[in-house]
N, C-alpha and C positions, 0 to 999 in steps of 0.2 A: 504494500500500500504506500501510497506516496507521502502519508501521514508518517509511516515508521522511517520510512528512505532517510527522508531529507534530515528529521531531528536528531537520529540515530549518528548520519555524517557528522553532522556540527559536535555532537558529543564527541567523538573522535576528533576532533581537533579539539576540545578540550580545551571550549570558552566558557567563561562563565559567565552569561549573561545574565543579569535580575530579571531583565524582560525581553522574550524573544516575541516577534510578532506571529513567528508561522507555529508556536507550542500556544499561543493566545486563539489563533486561528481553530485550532485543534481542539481546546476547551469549546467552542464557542463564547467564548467572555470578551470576545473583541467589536462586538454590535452593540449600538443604540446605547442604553445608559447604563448596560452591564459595563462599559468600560473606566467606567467610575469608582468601581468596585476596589479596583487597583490603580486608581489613579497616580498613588505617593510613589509608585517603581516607572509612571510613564512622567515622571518630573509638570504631572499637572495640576500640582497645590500649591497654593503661596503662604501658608502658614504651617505654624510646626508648634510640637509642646515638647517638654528635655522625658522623657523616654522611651516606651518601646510601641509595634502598633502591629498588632496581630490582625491580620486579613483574614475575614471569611465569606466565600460564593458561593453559587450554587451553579454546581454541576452536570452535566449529564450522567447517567451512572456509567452509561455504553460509551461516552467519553472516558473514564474511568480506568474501566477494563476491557479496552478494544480489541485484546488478542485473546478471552475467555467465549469458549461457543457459548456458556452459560453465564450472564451476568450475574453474578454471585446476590442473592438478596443481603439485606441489611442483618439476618441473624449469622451468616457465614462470612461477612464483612467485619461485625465485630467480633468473632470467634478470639478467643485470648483476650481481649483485649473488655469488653463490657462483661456483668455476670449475666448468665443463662438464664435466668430468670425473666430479666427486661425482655425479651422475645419469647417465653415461655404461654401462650393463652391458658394455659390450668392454669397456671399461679394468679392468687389475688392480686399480686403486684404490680402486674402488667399495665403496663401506660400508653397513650396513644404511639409509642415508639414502637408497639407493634402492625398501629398502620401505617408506618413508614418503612415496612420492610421492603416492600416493591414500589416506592416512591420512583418513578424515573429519574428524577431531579435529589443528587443530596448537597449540603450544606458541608462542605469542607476548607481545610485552613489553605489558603493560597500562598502567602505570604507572610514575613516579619520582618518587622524594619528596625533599626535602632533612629532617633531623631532628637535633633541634640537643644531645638527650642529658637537656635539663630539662623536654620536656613530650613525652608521646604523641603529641599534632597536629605535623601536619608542619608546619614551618617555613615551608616552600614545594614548590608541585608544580611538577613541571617539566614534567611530562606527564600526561594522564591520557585513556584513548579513551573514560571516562564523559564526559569534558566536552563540553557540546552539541554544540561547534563543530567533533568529528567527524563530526556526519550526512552532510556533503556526500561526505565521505572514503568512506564507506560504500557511499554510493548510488551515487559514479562509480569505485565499486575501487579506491580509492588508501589503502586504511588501511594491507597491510601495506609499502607504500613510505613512507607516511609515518613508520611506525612504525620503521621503517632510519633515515629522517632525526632522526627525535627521538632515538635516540640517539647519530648523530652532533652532537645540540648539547648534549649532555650534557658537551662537551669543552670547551667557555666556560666553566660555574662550576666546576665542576672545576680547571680552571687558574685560575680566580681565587683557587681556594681554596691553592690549592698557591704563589702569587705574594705571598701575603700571607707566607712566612715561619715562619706556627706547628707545619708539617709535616713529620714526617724522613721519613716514610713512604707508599708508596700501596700500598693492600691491599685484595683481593677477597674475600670471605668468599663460601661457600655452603654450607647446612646440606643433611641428610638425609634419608631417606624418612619420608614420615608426620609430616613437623613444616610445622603451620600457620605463616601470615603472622604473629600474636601470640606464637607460643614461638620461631621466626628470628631477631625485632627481641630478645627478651628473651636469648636463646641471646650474638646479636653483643654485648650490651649487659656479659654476665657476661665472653663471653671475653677482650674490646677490653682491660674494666676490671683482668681477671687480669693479661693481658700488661703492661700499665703499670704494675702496681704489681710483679711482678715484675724489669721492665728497671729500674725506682727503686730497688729494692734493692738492684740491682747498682752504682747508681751510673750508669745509660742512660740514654742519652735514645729516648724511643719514642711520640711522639705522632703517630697516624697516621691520615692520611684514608681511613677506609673505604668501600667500596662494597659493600652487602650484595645478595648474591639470593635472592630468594624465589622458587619455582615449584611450580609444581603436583605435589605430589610425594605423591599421595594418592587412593584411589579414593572417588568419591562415588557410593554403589551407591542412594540415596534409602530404598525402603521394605523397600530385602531387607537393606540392612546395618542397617536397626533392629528386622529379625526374626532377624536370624543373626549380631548383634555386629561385632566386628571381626575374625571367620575369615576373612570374602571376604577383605579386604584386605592380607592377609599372604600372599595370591597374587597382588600388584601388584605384585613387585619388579623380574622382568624387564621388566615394561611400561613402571614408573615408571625404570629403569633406561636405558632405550631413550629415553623422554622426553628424561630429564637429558641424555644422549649430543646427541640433535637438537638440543636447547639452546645445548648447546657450541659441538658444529661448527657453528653456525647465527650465531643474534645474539651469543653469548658470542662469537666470533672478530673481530664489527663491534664488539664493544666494547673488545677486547684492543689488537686490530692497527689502530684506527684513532682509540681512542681513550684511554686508559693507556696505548697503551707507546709513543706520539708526547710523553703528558705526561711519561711516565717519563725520559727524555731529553731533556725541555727545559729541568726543572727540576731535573733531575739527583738524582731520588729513587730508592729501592730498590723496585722494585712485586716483593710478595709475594701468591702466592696459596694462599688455606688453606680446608682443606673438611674435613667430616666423612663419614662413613658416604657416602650416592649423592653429598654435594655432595664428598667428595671425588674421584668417579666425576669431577665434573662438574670440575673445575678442574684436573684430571691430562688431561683429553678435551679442552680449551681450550687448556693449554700446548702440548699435540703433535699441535695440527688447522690450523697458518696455514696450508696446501696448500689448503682447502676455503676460503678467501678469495685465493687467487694471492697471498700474501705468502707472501715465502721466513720462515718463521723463525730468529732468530738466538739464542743462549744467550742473550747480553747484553741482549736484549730483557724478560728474566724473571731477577730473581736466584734466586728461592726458590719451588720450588712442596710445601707441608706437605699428606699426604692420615693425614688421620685415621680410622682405622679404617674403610681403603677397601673399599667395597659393591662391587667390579670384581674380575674375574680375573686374576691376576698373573701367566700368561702373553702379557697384553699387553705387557709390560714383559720380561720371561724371555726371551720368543721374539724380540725386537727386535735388530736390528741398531744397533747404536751406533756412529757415525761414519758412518753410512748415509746418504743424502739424508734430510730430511725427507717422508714418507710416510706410507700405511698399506695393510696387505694383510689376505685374508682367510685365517687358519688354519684350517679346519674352519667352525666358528659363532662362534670368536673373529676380534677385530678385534687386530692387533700394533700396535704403534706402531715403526715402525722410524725412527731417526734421531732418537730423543725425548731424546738428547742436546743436540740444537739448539733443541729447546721449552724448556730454562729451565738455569740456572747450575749449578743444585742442585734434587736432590728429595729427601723426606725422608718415610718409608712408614711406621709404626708401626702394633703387630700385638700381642693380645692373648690369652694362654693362659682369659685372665678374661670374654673377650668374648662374652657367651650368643647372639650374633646367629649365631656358628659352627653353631646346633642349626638354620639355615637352609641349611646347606650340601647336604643332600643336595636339597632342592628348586633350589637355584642352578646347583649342579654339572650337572643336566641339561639345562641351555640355553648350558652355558657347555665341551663336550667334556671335564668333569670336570676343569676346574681350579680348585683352593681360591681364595676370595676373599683380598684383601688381607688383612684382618681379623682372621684366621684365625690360631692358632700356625703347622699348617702350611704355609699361605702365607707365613708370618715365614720359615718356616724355609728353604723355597724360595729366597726374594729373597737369604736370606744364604748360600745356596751360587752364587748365581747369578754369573759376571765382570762384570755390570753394576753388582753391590752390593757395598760395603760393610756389613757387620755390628757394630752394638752392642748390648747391652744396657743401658740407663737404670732405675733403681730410683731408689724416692723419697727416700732420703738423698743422692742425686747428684746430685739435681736442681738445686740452686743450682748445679751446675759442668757442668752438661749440654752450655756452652759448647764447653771443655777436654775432652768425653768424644766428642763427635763427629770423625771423620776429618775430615781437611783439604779432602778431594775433590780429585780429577784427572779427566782429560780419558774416563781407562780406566774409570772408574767412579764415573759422574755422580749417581746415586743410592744412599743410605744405608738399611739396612732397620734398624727399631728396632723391639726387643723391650722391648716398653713393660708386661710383665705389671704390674711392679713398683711402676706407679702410675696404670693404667688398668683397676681392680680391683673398682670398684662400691662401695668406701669411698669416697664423697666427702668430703672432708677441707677446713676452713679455707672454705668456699662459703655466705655469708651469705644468696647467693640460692636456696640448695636447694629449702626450705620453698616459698618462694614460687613458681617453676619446679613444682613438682609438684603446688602446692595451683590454679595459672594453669590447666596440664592439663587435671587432673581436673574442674576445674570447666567448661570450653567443650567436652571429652570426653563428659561429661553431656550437653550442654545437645544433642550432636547423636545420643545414645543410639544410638551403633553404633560410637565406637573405643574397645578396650580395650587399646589398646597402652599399658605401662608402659614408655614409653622413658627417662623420669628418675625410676622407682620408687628404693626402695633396693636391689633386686638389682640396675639396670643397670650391668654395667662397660661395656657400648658408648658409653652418651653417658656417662658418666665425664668429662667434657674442659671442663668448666667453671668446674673449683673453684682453688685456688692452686697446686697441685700442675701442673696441667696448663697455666695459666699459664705458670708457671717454665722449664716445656722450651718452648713456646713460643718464651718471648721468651731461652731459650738457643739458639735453632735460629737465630734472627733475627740473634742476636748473633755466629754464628759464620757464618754466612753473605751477611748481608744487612744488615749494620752502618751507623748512617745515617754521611752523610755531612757 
């Protein structure tokens, strides 16, 4: 095949290329707005944040494994590698990862970059399955094993970087639905920079190695979404939801439990993780999934996990047993998370009267047995009747002491639900990067003439979470929970 010919050559001379166009070709990830996806290796972002940015696509699978007569399903894909169970249908446990066994399309890591915060180009790749010297990986099936291994050596600089001293912190960022590989880096860049200048005001120290992800959190419909705008696409949620979810429990858990939270305890740092809207779906799904990697999870393994105006239903969390093993069952068409006490130290849920994504509630609620998203007032208001939660409200004159207003947290209830109306309101306030955040949009928005989403317009209070305000609670959450050491 001409596919194996030509990649297989270039391997043989034995370039390393970050980005070949004819192994791009090969993915298909070089059409329409999939090529966004990887923009940071095609040098097409002009912003940067100081550490590392983990890439996730979606795939063909028959791109995958182009020389198998049978393309391997997702239970013989993850063979060694996830427990048996997750693809098991006798077992209670089983999650919708069992209807992603014949998914045509998977979600896998493309790329890693190191980014050093003063230039767009990456500092260094660490991976990348553009570079020639994947053809052979292709040809004889070994990409998505390799693709495990390279993030297991993502844990060398990583710890170099943590060895050296200049870090109190390790943290996972993951952003939202419908936000490109360019507005991700720019998004981590704004919030990195808020929480630091915030924790300085206080007198903190908070310089922390991040790890950002990016994933494919977005339909690329080609010529029907540049005849019909952005409507398709605001019927991707449960899909892209489902996505993010596979994510998690997938390579998100090969990077948690085998690679952070070994650093997190070597070097004796606080690993935090913080998501917004689906990425908060996605790092609340990663905290309380080490069952689907045979690692028992332990609180202490996670201090802090922040879900910002979470895109997920709050009876996964309601309906949970706490102090229960580590697990998950199925409710109806929800997933619970039972035992999600033992996924991390602290959680910390904030919820928005202000929040316009709520006018998606009725399309959500019906895949979800009609439970309000996180997000939502009344999902705020659920959590805070719930025995798992504590309840606060935070407004924006409290924010410097956001510290002092959060509960102490106990064992009875591990998670905090915050009514956050009072300063995730669609005033963005003190955010120098506003202008530019919206002007970045609209202009690569354009250039693919079919998204109209206004997720950092001036009405949004959903992404709201950029500017100094949103900072300050932040690096209050951090400070009362996850204090460096």
């Amino acid at each position: 095949m001409k596919y194996v010919i030509l990649p297989i050559f270039a391997a043989m001379l034995h370039h390393a290329w970050a980005f070949d166009v004819e192994m791009a070709g090969h993915l298909k990830t070089d059409q329409g707005r999939n090529r966004r996806a990887h923009s940071v290796l095609q040098n097409d972002t002009v912003n940067s944040f100081n550490g590392y940015l983990l890439g996730f696509e979606k795939v063909s699978r028959k791109r995958l494994f182009p020389a198998a007569k049978t393309v391997p399903d997702a239970q013989a894909m993850w063979s060694g590698k996830l427990a048996r169970t997750v693809f098991d249908p006798s077992d209670q446990v089983t999650t919708f990862l069992e209807s992603r066994r014949n998914d045509p399309h998977l979600a896998v890591p493309t790329h890693a970059v190191r980014l050093d915060g003063s230039s767009p180009a990456p500092r260094e790749t660490l991976f990348s399955v553009y570079d020639g010297t994947w053809a052979a990986d292709y040809a004889e099936n070994r990409a998505v094993d390799r693709m495990w291994d390279e993030i297991s050596r993502m844990r060398a600089p990583l710890s170099r970087a943590l060895a050296s001293g200049c870090y109190t912190h390790l943290v996972l960022l993951s952003m939202g639905w419908n936000t490109q590989q360019d507005e991700t880096i720019l998004n981590a860049r704004d919030m990195l920079r808020e929480m630091r200048a915030a924790a300085r005001a206080n007198g903190e120290s908070f310089n922390p190695l991040a790890v950002v992800v990016s994933w494919h959190s977005y339909w690329d419909l080609g010529m029907l979404g540049q005849i019909l705008g952005g409507v398709p696409g605001r019927f991707s949620l449960k899909n892209k939801g489902n996505d993010v979810d596979e994510v998690a429990q997938t390579w998100l858990q090969h990077l948690l439990r085998d690679v952070l939270v070994p650093l997190k305890h070597r070097h004796n740092v606080p690993l935090v993780l913080i998501g917004h809207s689906l990425g908060a779906r996605c790092v609340t799904t990663a905290a309380c999934s080490s069952w689907t990697v045979k690692k028992e999870g332990r609180a202490s393994d996670i201090d802090l996990v922040i879900a910002l105006e979470g895109a997920f239903p709050v009876l996964r969390f309601l309906e949970a047993k706490a102090g229960a093993p580590e697990t998950a069952s199925r409710h109806g068409k929800r997933l619970v998370f039972d035992g999600f006490d033992r996924g991390a130290r602290h959680f910390v849920f904030t919820s928005s009267s202000a929040d316009e994504s709520r006018k998606l509630a009725p399309l959500t609620m019906l895949f979800t047995d009609f439970s309000p998203y996180a997000l939502s007032a009344p999902g705020g208001r659920q959590m805070g009747r719930s025995p798992n939660f504590d309840h606060v409200k935070v407004s924006a004159p409290d924010l410097r002491r956001t510290a002092s207003l959060l509960p102490s947290g106990h064992p009875a209830k591990p998670a905090v639900a915050v009514d956050a109306s009072g300063f995730i309101d669609g005033k963005v306030s003190c955010a120098p990067g506003k202008q530019e955040r919206v002007a970045t949009k609209l202009a690569k928005d354009q250039a693919d003439n079919g998204d109209v989403t206004k997720r950092h317009g001036r009405s949004s209070a959903h992404s709201d979470i950029y500017d100094c305000e949103a900072g300050r609670f932040l690096a209050g959450c951090i400070s009362r929970y996850a204090p460096s050491r």
